[in-house]
N, C-alpha and C positions, 0 to 999 in steps of 0.2 A: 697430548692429543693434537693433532690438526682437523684444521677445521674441514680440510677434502674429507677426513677419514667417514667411512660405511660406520653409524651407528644406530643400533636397536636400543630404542624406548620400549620395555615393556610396559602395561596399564598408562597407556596414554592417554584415555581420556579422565583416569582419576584425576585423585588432587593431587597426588604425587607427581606421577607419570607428568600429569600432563605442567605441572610448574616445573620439573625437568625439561619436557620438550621445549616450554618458552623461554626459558633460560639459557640451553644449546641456541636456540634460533636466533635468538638475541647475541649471542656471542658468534655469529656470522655461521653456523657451520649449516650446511647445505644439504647434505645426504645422511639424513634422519631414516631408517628404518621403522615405521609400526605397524603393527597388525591386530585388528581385531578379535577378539574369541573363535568369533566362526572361521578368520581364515590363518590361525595359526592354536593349537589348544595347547596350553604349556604346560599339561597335565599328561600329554603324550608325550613320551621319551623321544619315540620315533619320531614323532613329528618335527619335535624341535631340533634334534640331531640334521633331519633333513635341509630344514629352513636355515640353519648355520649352514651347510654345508653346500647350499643354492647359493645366498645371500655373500658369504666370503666377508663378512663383519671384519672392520679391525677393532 
């Protein structure tokens, strides 16, 4: 991975997620994708299909 690269945290504010986020951050990388419940539901297929497919994740 580089540290330019688009990457998505999902459950960023758990305990997980979010000692993922501070560990990427910590490791310089810059372009963190997260979203909230209310603005991505990863319970919809469509949804998430979409938000990949806006977002361009590597």
């Amino acid at each position: 991975m580089n540290r330019s690269d688009k990457i998505y945290v999902a459950g960023h504010r758990g305990m997980v997620g979010s000692a993922i986020r501070r560990i990427l951050e910590g490791r310089g990388f810059t372009r963190l994708k997260v979203q909230t419940y209310t603005e991505l539901d990863l319970i919809s297929q469509a949804a998430v299909q979409r938000f990949f497919e806006q977002e361009k994740l590597d």
